[in-house]
KOLGU-4560 file (N, C-alpha, C; in nm, 3 decimals, padded with zeros to 5 digits):
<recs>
<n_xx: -01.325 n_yy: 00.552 n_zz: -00.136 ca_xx: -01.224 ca_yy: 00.453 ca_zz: -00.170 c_xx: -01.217 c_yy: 00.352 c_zz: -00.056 mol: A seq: 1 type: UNK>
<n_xx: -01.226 n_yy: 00.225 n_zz: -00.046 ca_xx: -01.191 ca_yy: 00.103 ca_zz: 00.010 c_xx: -01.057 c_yy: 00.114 c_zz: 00.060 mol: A seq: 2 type: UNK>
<n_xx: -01.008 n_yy: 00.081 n_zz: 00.190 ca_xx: -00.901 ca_yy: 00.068 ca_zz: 00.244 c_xx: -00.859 c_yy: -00.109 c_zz: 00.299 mol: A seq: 3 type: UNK>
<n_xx: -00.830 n_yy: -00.132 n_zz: 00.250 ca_xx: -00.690 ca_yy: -00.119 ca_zz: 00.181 c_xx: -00.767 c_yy: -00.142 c_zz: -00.005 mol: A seq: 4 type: UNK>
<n_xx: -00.709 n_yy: 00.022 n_zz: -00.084 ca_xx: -00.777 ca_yy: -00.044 ca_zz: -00.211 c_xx: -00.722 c_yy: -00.137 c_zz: -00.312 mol: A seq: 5 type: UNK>
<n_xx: -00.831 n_yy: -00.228 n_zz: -00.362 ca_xx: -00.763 ca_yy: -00.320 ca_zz: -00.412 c_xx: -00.770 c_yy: -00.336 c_zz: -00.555 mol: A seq: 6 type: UNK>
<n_xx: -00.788 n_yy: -00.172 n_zz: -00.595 ca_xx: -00.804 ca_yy: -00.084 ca_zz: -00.762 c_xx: -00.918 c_yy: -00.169 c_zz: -00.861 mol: A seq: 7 type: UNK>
<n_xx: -01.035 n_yy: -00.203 n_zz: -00.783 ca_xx: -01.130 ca_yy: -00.306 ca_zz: -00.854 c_xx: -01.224 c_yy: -00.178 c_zz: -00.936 mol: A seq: 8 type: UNK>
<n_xx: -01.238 n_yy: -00.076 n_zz: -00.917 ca_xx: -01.339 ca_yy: 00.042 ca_zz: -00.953 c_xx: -01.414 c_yy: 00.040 c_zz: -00.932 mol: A seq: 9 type: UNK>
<n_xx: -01.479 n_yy: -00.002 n_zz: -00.815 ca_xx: -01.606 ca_yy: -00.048 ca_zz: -00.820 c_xx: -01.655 c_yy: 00.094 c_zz: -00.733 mol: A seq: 10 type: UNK>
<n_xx: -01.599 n_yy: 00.185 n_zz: -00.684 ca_xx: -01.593 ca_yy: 00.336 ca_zz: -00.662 c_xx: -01.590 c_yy: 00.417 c_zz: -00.772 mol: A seq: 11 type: UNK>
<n_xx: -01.586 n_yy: 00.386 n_zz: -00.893 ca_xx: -01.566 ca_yy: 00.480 ca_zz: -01.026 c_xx: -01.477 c_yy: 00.578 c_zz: -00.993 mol: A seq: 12 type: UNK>
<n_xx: -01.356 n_yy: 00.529 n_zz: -00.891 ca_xx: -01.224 ca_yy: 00.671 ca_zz: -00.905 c_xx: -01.134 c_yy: 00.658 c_zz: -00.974 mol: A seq: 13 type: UNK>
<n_xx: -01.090 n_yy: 00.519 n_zz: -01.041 ca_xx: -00.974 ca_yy: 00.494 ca_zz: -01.141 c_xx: -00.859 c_yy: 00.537 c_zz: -01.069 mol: A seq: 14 type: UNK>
<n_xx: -00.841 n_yy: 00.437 n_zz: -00.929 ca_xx: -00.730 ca_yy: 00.500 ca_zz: -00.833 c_xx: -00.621 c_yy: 00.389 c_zz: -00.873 mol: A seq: 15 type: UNK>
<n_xx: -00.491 n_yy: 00.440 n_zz: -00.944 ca_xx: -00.385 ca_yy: 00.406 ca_zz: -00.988 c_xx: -00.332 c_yy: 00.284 c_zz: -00.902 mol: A seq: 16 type: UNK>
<n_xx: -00.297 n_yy: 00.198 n_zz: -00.910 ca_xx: -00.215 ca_yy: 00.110 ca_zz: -00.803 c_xx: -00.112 c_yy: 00.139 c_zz: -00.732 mol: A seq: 17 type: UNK>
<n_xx: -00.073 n_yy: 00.155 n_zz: -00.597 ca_xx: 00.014 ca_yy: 00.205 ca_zz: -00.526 c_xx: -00.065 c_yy: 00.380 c_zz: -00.493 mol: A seq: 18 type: UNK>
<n_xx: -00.170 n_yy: 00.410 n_zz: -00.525 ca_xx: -00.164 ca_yy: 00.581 ca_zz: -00.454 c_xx: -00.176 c_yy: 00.514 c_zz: -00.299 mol: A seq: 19 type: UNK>
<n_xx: -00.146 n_yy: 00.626 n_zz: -00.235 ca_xx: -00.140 ca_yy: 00.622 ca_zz: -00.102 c_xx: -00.275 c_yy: 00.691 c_zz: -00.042 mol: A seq: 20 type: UNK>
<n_xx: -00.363 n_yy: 00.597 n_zz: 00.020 ca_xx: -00.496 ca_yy: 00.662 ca_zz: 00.088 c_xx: -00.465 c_yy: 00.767 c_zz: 00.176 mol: A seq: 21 type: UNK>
<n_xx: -00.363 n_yy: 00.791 n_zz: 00.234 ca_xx: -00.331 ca_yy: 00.899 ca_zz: 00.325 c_xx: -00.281 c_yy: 01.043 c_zz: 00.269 mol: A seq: 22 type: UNK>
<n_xx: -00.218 n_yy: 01.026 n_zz: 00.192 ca_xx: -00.169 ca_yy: 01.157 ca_zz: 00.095 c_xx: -00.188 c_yy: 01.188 c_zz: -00.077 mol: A seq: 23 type: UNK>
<n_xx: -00.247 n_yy: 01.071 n_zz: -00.136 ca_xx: -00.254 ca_yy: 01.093 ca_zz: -00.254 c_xx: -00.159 c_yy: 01.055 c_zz: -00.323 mol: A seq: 24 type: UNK>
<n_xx: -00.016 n_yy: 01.027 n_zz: -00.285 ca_xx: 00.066 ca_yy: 01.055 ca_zz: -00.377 c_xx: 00.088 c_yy: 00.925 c_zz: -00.433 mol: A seq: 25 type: UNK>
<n_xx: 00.089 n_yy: 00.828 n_zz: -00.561 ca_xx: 00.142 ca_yy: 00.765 ca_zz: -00.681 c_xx: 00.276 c_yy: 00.691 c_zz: -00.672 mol: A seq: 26 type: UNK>
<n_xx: 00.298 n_yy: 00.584 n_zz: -00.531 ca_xx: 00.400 ca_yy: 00.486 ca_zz: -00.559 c_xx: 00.394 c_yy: 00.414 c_zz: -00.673 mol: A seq: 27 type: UNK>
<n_xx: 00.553 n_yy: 00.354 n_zz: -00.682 ca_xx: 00.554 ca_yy: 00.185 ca_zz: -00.736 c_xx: 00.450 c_yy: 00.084 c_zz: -00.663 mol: A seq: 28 type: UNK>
<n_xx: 00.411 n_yy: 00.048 n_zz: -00.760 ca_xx: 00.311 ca_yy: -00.087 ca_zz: -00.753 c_xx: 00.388 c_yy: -00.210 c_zz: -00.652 mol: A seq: 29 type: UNK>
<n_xx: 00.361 n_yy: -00.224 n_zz: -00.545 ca_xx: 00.381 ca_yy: -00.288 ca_zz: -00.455 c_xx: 00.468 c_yy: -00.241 c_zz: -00.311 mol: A seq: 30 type: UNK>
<n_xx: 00.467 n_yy: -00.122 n_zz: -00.308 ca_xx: 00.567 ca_yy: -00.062 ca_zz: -00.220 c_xx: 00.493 c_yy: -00.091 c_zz: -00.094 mol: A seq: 31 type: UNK>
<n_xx: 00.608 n_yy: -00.080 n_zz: 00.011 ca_xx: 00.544 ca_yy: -00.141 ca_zz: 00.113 c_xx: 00.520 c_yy: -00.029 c_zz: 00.235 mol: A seq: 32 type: UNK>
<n_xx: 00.561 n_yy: 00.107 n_zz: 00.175 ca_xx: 00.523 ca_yy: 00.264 ca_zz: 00.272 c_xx: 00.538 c_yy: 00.356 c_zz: 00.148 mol: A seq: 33 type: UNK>
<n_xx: 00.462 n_yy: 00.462 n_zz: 00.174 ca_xx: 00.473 ca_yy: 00.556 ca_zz: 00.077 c_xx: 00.588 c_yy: 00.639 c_zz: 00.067 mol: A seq: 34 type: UNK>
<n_xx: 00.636 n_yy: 00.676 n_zz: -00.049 ca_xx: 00.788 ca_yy: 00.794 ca_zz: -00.035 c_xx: 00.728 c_yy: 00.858 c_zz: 00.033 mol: A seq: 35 type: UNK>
<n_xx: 00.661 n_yy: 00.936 n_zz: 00.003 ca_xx: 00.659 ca_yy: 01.081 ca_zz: 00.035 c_xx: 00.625 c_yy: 01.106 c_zz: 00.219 mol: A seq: 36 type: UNK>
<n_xx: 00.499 n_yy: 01.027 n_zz: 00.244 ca_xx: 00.451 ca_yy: 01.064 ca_zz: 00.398 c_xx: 00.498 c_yy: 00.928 c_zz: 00.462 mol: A seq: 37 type: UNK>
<n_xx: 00.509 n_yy: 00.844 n_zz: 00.418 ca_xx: 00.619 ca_yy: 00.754 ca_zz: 00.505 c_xx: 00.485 c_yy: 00.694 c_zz: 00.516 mol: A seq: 38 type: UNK>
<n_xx: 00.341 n_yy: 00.658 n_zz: 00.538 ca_xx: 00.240 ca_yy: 00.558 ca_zz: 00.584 c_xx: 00.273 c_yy: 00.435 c_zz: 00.490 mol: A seq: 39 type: UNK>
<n_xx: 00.234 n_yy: 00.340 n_zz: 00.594 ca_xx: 00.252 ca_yy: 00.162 ca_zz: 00.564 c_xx: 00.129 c_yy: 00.167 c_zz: 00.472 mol: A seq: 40 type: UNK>
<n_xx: 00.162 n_yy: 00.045 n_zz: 00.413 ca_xx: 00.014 ca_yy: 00.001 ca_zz: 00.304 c_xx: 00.026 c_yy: -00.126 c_zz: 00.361 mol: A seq: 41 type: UNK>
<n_xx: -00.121 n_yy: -00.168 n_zz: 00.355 ca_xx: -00.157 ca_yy: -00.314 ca_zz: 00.406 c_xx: -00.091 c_yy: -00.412 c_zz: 00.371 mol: A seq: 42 type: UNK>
<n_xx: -00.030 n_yy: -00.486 n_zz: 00.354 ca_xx: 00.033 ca_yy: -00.622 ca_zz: 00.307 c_xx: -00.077 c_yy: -00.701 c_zz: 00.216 mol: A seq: 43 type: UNK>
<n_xx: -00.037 n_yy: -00.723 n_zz: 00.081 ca_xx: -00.102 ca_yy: -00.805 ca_zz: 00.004 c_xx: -00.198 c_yy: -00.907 c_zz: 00.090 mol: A seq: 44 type: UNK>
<n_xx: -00.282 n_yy: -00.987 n_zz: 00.011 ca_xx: -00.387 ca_yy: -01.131 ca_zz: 00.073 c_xx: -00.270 c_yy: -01.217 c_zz: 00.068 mol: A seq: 45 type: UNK>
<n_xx: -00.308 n_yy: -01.285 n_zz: 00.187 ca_xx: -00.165 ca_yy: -01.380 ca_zz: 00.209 c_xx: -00.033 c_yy: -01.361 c_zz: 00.257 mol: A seq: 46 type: UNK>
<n_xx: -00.007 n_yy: -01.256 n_zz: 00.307 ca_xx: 00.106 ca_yy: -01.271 ca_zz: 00.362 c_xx: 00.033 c_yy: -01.136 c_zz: 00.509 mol: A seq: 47 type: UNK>
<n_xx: 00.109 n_yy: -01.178 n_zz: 00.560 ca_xx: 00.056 ca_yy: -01.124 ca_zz: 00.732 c_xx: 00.174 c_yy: -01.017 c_zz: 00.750 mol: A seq: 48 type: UNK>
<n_xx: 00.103 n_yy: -00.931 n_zz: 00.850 ca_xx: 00.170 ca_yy: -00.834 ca_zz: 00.896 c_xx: 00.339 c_yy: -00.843 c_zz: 00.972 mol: A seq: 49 type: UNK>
<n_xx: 00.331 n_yy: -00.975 n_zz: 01.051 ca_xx: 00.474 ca_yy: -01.031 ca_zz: 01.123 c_xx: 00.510 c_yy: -01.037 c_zz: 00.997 mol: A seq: 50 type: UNK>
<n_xx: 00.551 n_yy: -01.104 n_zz: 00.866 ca_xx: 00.624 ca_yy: -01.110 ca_zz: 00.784 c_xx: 00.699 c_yy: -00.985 c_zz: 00.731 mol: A seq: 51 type: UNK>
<n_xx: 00.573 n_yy: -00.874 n_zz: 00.698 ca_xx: 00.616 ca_yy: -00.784 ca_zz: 00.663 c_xx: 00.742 c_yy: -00.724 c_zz: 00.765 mol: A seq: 52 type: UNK>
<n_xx: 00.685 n_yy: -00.697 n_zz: 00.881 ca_xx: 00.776 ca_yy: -00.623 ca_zz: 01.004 c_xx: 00.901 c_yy: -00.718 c_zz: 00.996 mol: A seq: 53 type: UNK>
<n_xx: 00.897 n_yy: -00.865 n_zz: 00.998 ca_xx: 01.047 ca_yy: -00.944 ca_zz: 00.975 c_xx: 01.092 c_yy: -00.899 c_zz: 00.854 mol: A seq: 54 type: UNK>
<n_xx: 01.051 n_yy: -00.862 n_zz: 00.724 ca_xx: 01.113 ca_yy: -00.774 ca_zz: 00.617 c_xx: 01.180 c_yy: -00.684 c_zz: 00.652 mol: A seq: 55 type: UNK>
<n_xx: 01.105 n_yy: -00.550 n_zz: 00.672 ca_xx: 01.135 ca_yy: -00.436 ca_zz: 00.726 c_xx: 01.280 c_yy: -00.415 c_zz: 00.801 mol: A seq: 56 type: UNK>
<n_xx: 01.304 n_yy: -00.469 n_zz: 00.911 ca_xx: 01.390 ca_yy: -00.558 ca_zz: 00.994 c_xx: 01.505 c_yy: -00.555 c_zz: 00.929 mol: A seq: 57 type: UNK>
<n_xx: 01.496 n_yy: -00.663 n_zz: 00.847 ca_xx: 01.600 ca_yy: -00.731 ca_zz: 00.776 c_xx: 01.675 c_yy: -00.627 c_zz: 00.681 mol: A seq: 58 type: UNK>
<n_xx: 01.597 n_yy: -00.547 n_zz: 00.627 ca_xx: 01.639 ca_yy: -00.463 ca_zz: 00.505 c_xx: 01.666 c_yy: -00.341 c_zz: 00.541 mol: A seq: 59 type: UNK>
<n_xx: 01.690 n_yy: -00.299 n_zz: 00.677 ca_xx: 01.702 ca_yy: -00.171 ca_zz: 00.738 c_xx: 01.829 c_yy: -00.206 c_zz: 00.824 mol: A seq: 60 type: UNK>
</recs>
């Protein structure tokens, strides 16, 4: 699987949008850390990592 994956199949795994490369487990489609093990997911194309962390921030 491609990290950060970007669910194209081009791996033939049919990996759901939002699984988490670190644990497997099946977020909402766009989440920005996984429930379960808490790892970050890359930030979409186009928006940068400072944005995200000024999110984060803000909403905590």
């Amino acid at each position: 699987m491609c990290y950060p994956c970007t669910h194209c199949n081009k791996c033939g795994r049919n990996v759901e949008p939002g699984t988490c490369a670190n644990c497997g487990h099946v977020n909402e489609p766009g989440a920005a850390r996984c429930e379960r093990c808490g790892a970050a997911f890359p930030p979409p194309p186009g928006v940068s990592q400072q944005d995200v962390r000024t999110k984060e921030t803000q909403t905590t």
